[in-house]
LODOTI-335777 format. One record per atom (N, C-alpha, C): residue in three letters; residue number from 1; x, y, z. Coordinates in nm, 4 decimals, decimal comma, m for minus. Layout:
<atoms>
 type seq        x        y        z
  ALA NUM        X        Y        Z
...
</atoms>
This chain:
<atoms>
 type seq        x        y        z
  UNK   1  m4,4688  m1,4385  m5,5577
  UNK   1  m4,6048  m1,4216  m5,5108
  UNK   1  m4,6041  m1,4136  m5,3576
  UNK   2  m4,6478  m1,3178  m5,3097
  UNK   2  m4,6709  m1,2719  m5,1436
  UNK   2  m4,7772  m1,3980  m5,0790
  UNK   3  m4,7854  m1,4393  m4,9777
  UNK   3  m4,8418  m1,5445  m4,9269
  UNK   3  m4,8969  m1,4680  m4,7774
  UNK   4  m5,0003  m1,5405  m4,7083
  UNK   4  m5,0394  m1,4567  m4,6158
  UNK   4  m4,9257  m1,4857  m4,4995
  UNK   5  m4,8488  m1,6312  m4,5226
  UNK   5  m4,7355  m1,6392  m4,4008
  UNK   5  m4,6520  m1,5502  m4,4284
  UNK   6  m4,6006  m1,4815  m4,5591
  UNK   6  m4,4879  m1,3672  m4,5458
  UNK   6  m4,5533  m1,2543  m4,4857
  UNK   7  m4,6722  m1,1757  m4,4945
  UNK   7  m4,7452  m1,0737  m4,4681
  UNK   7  m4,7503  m1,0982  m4,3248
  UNK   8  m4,7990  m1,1652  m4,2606
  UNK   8  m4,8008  m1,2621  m4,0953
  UNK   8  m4,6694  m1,2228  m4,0706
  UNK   9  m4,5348  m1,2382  m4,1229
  UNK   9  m4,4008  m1,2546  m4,0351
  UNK   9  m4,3397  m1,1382  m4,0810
  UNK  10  m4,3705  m1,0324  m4,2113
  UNK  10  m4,2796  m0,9602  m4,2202
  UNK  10  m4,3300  m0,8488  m4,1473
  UNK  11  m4,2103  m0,7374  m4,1093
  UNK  11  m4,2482  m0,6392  m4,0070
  UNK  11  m4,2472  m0,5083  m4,1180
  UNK  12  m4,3337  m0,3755  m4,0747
  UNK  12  m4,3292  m0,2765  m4,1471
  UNK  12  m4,2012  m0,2240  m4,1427
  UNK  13  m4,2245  m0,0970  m4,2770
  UNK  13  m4,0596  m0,0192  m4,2757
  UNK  13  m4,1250   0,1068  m4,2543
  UNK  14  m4,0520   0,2159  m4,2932
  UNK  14  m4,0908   0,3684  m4,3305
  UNK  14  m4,0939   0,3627  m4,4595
  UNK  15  m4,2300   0,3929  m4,5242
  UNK  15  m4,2258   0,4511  m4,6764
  UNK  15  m4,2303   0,5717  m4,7086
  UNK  16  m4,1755   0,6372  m4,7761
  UNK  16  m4,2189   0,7672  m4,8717
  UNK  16  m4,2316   0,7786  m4,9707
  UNK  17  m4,3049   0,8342  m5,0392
  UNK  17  m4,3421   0,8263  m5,1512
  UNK  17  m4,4004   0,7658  m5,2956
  UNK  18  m4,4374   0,8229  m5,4028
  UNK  18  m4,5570   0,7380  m5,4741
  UNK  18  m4,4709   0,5892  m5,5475
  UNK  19  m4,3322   0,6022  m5,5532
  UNK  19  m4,2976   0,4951  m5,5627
  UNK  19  m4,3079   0,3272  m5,4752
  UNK  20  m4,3680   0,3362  m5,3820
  UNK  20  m4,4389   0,2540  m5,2769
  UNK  20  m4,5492   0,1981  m5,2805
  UNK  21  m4,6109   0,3367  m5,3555
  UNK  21  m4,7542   0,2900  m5,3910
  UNK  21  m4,7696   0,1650  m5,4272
  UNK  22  m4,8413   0,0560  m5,4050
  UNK  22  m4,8824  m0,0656  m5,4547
  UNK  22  m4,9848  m0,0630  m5,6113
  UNK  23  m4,9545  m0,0830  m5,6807
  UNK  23  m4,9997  m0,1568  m5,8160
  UNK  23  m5,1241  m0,2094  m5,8035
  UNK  24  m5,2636  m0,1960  m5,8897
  UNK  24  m5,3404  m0,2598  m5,8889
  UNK  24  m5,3181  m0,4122  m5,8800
  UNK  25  m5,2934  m0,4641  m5,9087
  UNK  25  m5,2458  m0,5995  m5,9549
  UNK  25  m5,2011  m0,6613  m5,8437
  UNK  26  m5,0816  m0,5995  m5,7449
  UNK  26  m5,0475  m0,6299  m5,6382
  UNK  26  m5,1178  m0,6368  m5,5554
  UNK  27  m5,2323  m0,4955  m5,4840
  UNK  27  m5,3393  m0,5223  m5,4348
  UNK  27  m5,4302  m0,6033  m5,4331
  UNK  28  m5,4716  m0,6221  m5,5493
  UNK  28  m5,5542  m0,7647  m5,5325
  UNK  28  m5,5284  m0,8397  m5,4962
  UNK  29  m5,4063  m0,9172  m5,5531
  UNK  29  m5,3358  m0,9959  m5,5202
  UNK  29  m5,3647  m1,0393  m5,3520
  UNK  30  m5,2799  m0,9241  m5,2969
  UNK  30  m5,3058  m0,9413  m5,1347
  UNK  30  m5,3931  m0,9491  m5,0654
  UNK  31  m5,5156  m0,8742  m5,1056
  UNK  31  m5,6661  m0,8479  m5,1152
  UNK  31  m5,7112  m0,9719  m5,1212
  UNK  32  m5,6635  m1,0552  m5,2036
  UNK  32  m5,7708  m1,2423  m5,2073
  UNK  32  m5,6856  m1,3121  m5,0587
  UNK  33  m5,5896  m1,2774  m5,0375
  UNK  33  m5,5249  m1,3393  m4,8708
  UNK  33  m5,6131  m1,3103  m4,7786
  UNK  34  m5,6714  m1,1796  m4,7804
  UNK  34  m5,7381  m1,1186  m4,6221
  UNK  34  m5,8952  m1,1463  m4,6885
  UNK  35  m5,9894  m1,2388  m4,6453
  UNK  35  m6,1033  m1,2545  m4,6503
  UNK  35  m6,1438  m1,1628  m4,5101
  UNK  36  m6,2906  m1,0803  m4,5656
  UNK  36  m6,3098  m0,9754  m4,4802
  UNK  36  m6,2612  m0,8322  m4,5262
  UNK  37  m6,2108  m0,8330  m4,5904
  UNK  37  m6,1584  m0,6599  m4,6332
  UNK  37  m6,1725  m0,6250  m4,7471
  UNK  38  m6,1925  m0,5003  m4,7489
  UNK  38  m6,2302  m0,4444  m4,8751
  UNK  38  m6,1591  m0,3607  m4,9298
  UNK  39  m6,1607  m0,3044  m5,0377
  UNK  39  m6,1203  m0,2073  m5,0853
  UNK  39  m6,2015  m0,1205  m5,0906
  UNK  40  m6,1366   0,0248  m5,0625
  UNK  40  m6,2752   0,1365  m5,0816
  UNK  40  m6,1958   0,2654  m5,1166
  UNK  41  m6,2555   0,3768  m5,1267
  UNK  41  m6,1989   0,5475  m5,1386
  UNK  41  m6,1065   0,5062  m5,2766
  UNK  42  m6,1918   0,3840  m5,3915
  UNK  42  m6,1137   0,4439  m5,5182
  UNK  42  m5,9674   0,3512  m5,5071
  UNK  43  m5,9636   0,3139  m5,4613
  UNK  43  m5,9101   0,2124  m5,3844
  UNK  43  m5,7311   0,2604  m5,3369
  UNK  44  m5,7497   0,3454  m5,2571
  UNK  44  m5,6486   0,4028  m5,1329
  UNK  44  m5,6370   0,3660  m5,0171
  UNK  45  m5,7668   0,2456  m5,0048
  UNK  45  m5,7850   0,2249  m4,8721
  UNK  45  m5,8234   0,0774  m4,8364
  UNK  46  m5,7810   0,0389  m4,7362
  UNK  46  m5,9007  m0,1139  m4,7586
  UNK  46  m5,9452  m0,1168  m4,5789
  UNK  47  m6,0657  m0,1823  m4,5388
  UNK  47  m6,1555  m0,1973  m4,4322
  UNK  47  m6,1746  m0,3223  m4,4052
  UNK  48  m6,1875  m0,3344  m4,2748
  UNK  48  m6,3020  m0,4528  m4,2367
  UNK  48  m6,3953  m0,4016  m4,0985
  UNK  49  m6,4910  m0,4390  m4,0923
  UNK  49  m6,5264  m0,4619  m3,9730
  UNK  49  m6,5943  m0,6007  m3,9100
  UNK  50  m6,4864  m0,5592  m3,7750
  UNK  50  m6,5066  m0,6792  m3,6937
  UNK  50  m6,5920  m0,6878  m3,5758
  UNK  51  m6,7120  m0,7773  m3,5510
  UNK  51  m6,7776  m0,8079  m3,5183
  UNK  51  m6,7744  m0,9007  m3,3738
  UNK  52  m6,7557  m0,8314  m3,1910
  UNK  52  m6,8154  m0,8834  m3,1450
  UNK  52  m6,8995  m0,9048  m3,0266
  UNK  53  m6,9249  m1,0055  m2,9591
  UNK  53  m7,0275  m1,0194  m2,8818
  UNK  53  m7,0445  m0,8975  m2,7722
  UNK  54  m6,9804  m0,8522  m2,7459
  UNK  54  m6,9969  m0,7543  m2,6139
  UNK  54  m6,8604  m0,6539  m2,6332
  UNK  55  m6,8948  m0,5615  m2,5376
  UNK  55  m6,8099  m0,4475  m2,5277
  UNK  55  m6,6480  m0,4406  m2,5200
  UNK  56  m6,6494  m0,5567  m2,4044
  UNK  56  m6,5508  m0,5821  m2,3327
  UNK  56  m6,4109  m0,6812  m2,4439
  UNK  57  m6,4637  m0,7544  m2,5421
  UNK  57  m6,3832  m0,8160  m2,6095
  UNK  57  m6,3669  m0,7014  m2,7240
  UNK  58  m6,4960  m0,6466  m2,7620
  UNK  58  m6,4239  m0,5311  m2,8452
  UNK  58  m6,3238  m0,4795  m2,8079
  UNK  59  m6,2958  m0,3922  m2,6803
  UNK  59  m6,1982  m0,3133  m2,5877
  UNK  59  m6,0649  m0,4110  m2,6178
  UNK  60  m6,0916  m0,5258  m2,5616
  UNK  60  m5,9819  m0,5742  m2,5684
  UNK  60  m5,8866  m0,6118  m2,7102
  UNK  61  m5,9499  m0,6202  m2,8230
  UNK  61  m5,8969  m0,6352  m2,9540
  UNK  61  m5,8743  m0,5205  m3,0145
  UNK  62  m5,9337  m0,4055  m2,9603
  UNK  62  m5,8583  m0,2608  m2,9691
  UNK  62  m5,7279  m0,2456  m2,9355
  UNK  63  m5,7423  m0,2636  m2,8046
  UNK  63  m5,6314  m0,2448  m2,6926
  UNK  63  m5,4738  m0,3885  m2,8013
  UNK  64  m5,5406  m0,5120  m2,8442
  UNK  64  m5,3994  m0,6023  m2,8826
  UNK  64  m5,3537  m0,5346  m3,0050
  UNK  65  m5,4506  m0,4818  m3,0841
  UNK  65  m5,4790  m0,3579  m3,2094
  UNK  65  m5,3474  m0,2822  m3,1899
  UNK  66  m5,3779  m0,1544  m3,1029
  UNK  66  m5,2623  m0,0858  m3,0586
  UNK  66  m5,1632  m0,1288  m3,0380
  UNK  67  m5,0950  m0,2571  m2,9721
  UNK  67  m4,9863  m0,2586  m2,9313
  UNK  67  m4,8948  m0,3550  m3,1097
  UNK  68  m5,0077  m0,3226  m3,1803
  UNK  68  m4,9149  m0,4114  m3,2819
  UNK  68  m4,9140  m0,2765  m3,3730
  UNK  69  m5,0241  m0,1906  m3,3786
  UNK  69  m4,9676  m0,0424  m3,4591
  UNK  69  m4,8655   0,0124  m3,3570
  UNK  70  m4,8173   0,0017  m3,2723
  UNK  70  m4,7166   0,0752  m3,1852
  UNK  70  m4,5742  m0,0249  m3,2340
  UNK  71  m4,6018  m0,1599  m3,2698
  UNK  71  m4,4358  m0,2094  m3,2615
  UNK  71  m4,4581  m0,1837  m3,4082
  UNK  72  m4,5448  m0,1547  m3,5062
  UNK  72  m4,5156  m0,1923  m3,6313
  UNK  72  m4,4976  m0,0171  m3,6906
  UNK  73  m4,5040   0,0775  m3,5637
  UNK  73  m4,5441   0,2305  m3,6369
  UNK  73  m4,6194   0,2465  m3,7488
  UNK  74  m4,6866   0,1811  m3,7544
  UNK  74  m4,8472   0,1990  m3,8384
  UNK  74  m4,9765   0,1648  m3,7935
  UNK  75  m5,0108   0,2605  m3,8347
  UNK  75  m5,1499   0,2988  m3,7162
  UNK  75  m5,2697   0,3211  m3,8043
  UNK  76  m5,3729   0,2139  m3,7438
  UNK  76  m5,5211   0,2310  m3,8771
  UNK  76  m5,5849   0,3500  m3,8326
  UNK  77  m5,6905   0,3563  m3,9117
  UNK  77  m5,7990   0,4741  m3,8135
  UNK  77  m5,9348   0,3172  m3,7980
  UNK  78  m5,9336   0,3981  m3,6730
  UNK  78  m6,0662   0,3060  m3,5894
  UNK  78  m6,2000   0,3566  m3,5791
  UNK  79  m6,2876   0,3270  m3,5778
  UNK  79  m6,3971   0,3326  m3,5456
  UNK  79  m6,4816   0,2364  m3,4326
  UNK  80  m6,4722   0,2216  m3,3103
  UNK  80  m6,5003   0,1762  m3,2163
  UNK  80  m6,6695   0,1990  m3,1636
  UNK  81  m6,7088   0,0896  m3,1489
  UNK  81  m6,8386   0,0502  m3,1226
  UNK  81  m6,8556  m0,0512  m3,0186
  UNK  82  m7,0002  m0,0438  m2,9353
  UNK  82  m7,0365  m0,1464  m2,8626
  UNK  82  m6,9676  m0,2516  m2,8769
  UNK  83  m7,0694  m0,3022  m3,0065
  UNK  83  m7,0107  m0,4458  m3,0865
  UNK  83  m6,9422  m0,4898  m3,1828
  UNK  84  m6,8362  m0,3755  m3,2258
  UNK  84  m6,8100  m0,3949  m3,3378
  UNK  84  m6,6544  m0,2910  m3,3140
  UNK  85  m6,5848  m0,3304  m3,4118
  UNK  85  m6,4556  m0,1789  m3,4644
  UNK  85  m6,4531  m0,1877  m3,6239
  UNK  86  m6,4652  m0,0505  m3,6951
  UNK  86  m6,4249  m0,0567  m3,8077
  UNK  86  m6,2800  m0,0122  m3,8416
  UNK  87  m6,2131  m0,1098  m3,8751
  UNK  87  m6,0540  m0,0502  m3,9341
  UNK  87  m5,9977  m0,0496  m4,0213
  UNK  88  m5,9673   0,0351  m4,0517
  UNK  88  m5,9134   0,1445  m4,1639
  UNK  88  m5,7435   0,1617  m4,2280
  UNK  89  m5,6816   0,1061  m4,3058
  UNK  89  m5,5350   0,1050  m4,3072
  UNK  89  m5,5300   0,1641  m4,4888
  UNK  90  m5,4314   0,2741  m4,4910
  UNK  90  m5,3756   0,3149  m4,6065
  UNK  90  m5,2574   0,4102  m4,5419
  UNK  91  m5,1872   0,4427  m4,6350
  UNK  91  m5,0622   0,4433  m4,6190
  UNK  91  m5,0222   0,6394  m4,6920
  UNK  92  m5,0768   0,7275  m4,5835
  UNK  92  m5,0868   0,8673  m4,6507
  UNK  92  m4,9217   0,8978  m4,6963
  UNK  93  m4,8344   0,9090  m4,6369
  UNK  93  m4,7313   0,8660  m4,7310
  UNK  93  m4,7006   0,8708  m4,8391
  UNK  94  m4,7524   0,7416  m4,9433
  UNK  94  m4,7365   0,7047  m5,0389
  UNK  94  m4,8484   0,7479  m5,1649
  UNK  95  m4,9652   0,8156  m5,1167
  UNK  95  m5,1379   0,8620  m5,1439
  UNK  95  m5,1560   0,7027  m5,1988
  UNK  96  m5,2023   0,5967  m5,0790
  UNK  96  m5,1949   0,5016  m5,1272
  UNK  96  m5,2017   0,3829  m5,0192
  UNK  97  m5,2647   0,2605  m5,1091
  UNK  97  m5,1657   0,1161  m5,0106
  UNK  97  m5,0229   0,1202  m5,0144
  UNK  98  m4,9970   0,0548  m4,9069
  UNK  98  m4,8534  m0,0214  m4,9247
  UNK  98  m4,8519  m0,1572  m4,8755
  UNK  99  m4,7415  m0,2394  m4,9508
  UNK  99  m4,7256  m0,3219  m4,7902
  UNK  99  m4,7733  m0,3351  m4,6250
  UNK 100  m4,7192  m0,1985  m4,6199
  UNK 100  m4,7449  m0,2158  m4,4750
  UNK 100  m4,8488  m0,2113  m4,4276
  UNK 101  m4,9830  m0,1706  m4,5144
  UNK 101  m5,1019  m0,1745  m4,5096
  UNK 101  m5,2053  m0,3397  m4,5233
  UNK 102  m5,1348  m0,4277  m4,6184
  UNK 102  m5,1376  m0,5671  m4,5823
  UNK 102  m5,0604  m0,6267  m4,4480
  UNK 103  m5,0280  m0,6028  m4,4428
  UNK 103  m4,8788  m0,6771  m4,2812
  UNK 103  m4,9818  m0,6728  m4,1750
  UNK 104  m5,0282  m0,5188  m4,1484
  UNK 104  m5,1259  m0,5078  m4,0522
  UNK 104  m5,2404  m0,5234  m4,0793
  UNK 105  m5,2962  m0,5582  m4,1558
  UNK 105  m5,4645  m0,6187  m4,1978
  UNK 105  m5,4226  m0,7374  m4,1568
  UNK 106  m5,3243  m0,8148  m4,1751
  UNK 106  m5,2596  m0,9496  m4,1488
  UNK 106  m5,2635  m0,9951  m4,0047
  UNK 107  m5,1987  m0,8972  m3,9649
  UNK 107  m5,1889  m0,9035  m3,8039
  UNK 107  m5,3181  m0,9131  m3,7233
  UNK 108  m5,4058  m0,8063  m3,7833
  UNK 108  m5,5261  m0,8101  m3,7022
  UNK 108  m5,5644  m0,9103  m3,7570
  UNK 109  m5,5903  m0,9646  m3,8534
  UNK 109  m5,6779  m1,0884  m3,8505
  UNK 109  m5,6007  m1,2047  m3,7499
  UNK 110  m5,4665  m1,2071  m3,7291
  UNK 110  m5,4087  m1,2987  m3,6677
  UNK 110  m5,4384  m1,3329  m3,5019
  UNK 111  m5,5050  m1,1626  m3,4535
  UNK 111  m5,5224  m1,1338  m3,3234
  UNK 111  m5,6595  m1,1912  m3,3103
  UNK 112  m5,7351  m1,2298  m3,4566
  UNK 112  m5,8936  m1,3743  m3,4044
  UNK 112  m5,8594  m1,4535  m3,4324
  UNK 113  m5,7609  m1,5181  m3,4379
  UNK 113  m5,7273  m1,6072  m3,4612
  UNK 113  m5,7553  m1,7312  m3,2999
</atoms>
């Protein structure tokens, strides 16, 4: 059973293909770790948006955002707002989650931490 401290410490790989794909079952699974995210698009995809006070801390949780899709070479799609970012992680790759799509939902939650 995956725990949110393995997801927290393990680092992404390169996937290809539908053998990667994550399993209903597995998804969920990981899905009850990250409070805040959803599943959506049929479920290829999972979201959160994060919520805050001003511009400037948004910017900046963008900006810690990036430098962990840059060491982890996986990269969400963003949606950036005043007060808010919506982010976006699936794994086109695989037409699918993966792993590496929990690791970094992981991470960002680790960066409000």
């Amino acid at each position: 059973m995956t725990t949110l401290a393995d997801l927290r410490s393990a680092h992404c790989r390169p996937l290809r293909g539908a053998e990667n794909k994550l399993g209903a079952e597995a998804v969920q699974e990981r899905l009850a770790l990250l409070p805040g995210w959803t599943l959506v698009e049929d479920g290829a995809a999972i979201t959160r948006r994060i919520k805050f006070p001003d511009y400037y801390r948004t910017m900046a949780f963008v900006n810690a955002l990036a430098q962990v899709a840059h060491r982890e070479d996986h990269h969400p799609d963003l949606g950036v707002h005043y007060g808010h970012v919506d982010v976006r992680y699936s794994t086109h790759d695989v037409g699918g989650l993966s792993e590496n799509d929990f690791i970094c939902a992981a991470r960002a939650d680790a960066l409000l931490d």
